[in-house]
VODREN-692302 format. One record per residue: x, y, z of N, C-alpha, C in turn; residue in three letters; residue number from 0. Coordinates in pm, 1 decimal. Layout:
<rs>
<r n_east="X" n_north="Y" n_up="Z" ca_east="X" ca_north="Y" ca_up="Z" c_east="X" c_north="Y" c_up="Z" residu="ALA" num="NUM"/>
...
</rs>
This chain:
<rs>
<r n_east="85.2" n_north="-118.4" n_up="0.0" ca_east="0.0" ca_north="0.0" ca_up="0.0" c_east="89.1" c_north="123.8" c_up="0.0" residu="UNK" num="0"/>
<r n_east="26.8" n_north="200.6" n_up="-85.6" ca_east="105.3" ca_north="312.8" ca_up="-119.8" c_east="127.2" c_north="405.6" c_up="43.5" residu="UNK" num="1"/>
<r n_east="237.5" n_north="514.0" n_up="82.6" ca_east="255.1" ca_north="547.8" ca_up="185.5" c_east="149.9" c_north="680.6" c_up="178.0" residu="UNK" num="2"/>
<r n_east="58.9" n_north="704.2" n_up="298.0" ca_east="19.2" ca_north="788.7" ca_up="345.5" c_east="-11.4" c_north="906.8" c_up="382.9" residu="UNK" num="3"/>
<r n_east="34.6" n_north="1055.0" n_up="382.0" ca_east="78.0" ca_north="1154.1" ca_up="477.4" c_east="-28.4" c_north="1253.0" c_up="488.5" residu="UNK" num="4"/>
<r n_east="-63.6" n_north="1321.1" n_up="562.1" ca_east="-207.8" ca_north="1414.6" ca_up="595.5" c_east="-152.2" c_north="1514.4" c_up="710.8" residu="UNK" num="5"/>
<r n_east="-143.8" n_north="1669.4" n_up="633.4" ca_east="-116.4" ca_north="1767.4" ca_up="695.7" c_east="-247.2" c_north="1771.2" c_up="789.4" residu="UNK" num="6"/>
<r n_east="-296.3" n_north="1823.0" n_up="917.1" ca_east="-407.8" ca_north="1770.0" ca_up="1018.4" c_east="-381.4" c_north="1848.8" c_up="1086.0" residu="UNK" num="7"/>
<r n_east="-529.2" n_north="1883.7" n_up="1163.8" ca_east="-494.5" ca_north="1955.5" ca_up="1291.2" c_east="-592.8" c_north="1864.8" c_up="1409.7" residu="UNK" num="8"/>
<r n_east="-603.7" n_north="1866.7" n_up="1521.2" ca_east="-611.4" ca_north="1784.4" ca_up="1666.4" c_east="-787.6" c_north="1820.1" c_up="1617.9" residu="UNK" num="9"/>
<r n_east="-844.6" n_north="1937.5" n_up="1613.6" ca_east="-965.8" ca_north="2002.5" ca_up="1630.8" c_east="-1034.7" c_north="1986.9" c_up="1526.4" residu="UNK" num="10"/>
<r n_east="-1011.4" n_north="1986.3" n_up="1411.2" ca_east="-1054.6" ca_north="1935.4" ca_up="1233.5" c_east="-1165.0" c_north="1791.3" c_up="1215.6" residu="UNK" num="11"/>
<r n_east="-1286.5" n_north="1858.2" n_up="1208.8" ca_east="-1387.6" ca_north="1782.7" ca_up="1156.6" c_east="-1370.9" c_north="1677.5" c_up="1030.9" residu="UNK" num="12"/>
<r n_east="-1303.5" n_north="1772.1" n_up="919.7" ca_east="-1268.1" ca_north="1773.2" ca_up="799.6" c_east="-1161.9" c_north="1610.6" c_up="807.0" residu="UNK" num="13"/>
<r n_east="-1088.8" n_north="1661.0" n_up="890.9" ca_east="-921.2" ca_north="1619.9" ca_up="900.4" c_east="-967.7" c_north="1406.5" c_up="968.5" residu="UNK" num="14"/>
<r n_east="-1089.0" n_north="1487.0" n_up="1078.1" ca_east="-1182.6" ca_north="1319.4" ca_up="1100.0" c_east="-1200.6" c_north="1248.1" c_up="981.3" residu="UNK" num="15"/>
<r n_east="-1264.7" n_north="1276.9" n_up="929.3" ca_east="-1338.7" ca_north="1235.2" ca_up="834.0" c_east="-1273.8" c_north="1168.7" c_up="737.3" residu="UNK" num="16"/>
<r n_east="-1140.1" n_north="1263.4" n_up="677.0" ca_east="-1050.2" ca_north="1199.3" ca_up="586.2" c_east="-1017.9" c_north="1126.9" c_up="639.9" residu="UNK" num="17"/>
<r n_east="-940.9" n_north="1081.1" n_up="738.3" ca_east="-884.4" ca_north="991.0" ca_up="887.4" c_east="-929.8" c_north="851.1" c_up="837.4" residu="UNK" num="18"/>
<r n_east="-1102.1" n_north="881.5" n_up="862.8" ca_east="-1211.9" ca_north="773.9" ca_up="879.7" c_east="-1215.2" c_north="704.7" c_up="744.0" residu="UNK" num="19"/>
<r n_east="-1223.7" n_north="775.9" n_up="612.6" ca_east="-1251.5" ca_north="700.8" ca_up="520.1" c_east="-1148.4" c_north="625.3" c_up="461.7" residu="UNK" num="20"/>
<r n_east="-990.8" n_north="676.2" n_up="537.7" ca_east="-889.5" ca_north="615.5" ca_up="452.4" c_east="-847.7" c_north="467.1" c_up="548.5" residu="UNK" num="21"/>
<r n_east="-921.9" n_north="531.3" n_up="667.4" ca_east="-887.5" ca_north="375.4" ca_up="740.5" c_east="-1015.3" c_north="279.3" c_up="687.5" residu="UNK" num="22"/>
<r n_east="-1113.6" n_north="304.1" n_up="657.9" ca_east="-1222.8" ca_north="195.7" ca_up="587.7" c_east="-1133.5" c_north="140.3" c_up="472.0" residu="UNK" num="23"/>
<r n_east="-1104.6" n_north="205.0" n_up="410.4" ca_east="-956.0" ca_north="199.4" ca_up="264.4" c_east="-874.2" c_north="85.3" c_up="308.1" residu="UNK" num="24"/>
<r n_east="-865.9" n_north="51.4" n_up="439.6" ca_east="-746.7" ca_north="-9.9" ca_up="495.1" c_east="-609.7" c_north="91.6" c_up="500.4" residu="UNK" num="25"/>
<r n_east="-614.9" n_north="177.4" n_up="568.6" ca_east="-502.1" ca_north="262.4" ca_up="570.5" c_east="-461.2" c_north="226.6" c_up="698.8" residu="UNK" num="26"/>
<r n_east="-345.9" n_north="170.8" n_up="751.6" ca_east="-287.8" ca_north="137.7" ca_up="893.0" c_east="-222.2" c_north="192.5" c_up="908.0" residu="UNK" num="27"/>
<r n_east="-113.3" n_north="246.7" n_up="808.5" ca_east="-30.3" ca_north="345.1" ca_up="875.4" c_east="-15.2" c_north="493.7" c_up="825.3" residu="UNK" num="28"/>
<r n_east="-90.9" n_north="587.2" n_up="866.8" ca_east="-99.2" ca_north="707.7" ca_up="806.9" c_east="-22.7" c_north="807.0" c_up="886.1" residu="UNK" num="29"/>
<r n_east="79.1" n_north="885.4" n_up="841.5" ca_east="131.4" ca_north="964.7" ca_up="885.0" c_east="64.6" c_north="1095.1" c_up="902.9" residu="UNK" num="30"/>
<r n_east="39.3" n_north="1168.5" n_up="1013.7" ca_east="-37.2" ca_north="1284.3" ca_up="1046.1" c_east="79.3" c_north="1388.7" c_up="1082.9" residu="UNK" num="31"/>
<r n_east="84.5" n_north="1458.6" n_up="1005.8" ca_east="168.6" ca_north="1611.8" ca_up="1072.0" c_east="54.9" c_north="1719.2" c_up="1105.8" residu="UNK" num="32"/>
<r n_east="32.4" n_north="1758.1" n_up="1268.5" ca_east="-27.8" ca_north="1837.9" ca_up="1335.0" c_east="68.7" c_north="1921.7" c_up="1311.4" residu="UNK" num="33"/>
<r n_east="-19.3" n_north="2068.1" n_up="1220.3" ca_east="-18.2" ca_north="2180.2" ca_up="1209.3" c_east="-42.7" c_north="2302.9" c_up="1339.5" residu="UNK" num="34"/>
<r n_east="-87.5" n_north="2256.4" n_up="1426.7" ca_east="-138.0" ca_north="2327.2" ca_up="1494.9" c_east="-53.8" c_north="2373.0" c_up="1589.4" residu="UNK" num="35"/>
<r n_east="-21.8" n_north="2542.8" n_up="1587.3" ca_east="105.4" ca_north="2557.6" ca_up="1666.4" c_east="210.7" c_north="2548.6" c_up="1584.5" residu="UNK" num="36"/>
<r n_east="188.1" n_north="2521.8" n_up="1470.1" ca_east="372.2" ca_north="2511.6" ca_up="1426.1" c_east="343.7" c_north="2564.3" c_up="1330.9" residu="UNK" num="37"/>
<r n_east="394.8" n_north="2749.7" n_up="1270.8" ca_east="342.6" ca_north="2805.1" ca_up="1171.5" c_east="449.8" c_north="2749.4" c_up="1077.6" residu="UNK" num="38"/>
<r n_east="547.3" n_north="2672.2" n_up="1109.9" ca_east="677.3" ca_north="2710.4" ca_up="995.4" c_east="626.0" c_north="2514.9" c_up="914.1" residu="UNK" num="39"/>
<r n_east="566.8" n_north="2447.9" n_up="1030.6" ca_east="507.6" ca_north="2319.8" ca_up="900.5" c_east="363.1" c_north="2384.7" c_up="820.9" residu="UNK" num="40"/>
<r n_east="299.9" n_north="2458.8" n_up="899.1" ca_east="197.9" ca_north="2533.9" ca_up="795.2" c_east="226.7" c_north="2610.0" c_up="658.2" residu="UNK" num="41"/>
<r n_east="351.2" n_north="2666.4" n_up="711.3" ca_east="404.4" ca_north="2702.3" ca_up="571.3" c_east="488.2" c_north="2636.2" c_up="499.8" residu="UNK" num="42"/>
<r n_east="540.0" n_north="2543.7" n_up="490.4" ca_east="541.4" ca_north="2424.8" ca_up="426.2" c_east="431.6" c_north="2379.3" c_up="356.1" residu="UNK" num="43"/>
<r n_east="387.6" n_north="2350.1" n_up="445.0" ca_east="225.4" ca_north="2284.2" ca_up="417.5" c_east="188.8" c_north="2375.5" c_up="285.6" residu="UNK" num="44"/>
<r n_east="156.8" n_north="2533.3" n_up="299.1" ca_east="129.9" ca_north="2589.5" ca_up="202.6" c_east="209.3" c_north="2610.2" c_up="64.5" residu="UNK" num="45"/>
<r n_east="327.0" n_north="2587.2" n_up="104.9" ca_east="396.9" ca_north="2563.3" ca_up="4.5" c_east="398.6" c_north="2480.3" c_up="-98.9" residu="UNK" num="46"/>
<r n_east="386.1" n_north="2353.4" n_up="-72.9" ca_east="388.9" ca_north="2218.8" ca_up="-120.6" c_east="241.4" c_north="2249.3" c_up="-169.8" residu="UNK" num="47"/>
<r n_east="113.1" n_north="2233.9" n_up="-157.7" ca_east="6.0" ca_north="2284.1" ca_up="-184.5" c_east="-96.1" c_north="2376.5" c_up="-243.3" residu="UNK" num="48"/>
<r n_east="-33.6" n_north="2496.4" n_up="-191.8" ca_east="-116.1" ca_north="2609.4" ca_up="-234.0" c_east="-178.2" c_north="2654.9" c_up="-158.2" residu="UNK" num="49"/>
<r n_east="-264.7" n_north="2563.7" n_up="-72.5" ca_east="-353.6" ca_north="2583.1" ca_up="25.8" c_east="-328.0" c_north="2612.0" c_up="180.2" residu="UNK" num="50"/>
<r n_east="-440.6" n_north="2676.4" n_up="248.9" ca_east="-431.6" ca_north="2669.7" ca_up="361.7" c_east="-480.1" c_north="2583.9" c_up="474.2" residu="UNK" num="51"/>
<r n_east="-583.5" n_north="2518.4" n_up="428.9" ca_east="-642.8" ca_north="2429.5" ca_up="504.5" c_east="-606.8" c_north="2319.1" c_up="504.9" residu="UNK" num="52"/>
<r n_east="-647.9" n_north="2275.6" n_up="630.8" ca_east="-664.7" ca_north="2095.8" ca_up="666.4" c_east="-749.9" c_north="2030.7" c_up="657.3" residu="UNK" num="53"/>
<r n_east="-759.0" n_north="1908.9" n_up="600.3" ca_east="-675.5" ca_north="1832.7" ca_up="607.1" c_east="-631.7" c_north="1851.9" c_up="445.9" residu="UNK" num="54"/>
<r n_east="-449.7" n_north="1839.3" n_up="393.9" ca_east="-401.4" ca_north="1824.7" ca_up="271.2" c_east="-306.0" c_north="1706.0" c_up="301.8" residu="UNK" num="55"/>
<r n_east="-383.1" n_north="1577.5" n_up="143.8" ca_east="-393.8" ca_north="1445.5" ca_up="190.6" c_east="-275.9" c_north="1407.2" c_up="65.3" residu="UNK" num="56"/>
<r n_east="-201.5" n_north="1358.5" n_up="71.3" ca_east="-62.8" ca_north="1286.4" ca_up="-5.6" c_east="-76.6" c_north="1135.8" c_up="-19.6" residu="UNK" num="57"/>
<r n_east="-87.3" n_north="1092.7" n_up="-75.2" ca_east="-102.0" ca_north="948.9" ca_up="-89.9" c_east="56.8" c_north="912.1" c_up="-237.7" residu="UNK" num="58"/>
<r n_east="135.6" n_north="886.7" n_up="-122.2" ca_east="290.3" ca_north="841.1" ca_up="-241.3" c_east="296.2" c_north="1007.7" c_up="-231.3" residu="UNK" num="59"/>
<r n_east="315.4" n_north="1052.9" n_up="-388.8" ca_east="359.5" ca_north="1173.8" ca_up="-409.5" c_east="273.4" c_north="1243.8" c_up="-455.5" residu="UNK" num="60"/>
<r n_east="146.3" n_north="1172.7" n_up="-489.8" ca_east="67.8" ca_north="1272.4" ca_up="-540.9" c_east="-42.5" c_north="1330.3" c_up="-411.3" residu="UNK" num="61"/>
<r n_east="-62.6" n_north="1509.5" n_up="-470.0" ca_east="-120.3" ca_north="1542.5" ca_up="-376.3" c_east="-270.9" c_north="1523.0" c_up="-371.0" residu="UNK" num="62"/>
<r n_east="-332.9" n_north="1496.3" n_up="-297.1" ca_east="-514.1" ca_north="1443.5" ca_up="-330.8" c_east="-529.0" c_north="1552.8" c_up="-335.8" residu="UNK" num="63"/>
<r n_east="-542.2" n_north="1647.2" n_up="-236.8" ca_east="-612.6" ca_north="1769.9" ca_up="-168.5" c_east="-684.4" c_north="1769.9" c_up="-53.6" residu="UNK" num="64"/>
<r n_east="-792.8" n_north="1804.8" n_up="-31.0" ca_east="-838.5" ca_north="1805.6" ca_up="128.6" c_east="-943.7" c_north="1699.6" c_up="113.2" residu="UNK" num="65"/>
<r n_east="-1037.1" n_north="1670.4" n_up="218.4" ca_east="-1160.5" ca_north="1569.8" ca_up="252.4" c_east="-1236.5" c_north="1561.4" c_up="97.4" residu="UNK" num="66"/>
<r n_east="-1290.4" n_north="1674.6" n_up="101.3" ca_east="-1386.0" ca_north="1678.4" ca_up="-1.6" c_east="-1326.9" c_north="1600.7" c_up="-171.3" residu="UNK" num="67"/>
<r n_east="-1221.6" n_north="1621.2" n_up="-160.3" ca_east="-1149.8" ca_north="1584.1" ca_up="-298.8" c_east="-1088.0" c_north="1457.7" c_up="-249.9" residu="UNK" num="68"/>
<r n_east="-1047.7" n_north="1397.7" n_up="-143.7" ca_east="-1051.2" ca_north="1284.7" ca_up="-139.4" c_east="-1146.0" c_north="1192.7" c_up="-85.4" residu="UNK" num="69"/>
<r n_east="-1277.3" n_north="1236.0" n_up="-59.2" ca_east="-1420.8" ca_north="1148.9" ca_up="-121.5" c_east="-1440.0" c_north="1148.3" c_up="-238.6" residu="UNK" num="70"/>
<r n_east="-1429.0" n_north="1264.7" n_up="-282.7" ca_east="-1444.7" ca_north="1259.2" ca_up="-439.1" c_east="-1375.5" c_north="1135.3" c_up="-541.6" residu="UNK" num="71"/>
<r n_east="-1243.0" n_north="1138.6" n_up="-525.3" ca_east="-1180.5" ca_north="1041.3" ca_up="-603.9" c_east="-1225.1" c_north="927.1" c_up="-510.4" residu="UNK" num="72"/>
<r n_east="-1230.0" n_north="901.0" n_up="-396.2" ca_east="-1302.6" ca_north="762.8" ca_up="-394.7" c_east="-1444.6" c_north="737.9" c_up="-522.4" residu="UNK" num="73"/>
<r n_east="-1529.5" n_north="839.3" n_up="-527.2" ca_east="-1630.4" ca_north="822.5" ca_up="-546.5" c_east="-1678.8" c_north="811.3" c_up="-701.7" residu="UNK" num="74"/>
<r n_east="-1544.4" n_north="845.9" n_up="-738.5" ca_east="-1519.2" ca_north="793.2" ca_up="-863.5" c_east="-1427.9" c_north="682.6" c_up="-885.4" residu="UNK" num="75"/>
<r n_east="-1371.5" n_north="630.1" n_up="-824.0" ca_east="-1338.4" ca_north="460.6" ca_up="-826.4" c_east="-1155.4" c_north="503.6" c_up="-807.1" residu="UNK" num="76"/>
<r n_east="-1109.8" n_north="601.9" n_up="-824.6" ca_east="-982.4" ca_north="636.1" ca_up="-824.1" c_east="-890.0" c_north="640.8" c_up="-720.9" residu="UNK" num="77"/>
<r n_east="-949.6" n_north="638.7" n_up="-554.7" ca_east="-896.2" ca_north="556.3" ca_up="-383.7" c_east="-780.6" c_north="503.3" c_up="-406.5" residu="UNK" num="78"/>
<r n_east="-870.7" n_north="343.5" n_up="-452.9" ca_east="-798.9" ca_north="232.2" ca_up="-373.8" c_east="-692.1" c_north="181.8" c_up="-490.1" residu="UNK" num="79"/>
<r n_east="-689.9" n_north="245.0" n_up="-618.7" ca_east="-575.6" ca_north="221.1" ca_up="-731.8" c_east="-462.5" c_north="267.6" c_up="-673.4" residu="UNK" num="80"/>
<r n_east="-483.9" n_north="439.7" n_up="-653.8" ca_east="-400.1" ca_north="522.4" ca_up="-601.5" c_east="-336.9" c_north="483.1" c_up="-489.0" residu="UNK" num="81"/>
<r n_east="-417.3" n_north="422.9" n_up="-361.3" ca_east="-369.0" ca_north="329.4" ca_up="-260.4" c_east="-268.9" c_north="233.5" c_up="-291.7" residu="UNK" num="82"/>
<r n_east="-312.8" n_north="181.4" n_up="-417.3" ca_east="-243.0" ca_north="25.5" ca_up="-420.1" c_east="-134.8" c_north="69.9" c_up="-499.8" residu="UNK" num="83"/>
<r n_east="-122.2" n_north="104.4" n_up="-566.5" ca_east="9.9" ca_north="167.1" ca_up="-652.8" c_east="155.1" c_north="180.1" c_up="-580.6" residu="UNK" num="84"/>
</rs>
């Protein structure tokens, strides 16, 4: 299974949710970098991204984007390829 990583914060509804659907995925080991408090991985974070929000979801090297865009590509069948790759 492809490796994991999810910029996150402790308080993030959003950041649940992605959490939740990638462990239904079978995701066991997901790397979480808490943003919260640390402006200099936020800006990273924005760097690599564009964005400001959490959750921004990496699966290997490609970037998903946040919750909404990674339901989305589940929901078009594109998950668990990207997973397995």
């Amino acid at each position: 299974m492809a490796k994991v990583k999810m910029y996150t914060s402790a308080w993030c509804p959003y950041c649940a949710r992605a959490k939740a659907l990638l462990e239904q995925r079978g995701v066991s080991d997901l790397e979480e970098l808490f943003v919260d408090g640390q402006p200099a991985l936020r800006a990273h974070m924005t760097q690599l991204t564009g964005r400001t929000s959490v959750p921004q979801i990496f699966i290997g090297d490609t970037h998903v984007g946040g919750c909404d865009d990674l339901h989305a590509l589940d929901a078009r069948g594109g998950l668990m390829p990207l997973l397995q790759s």
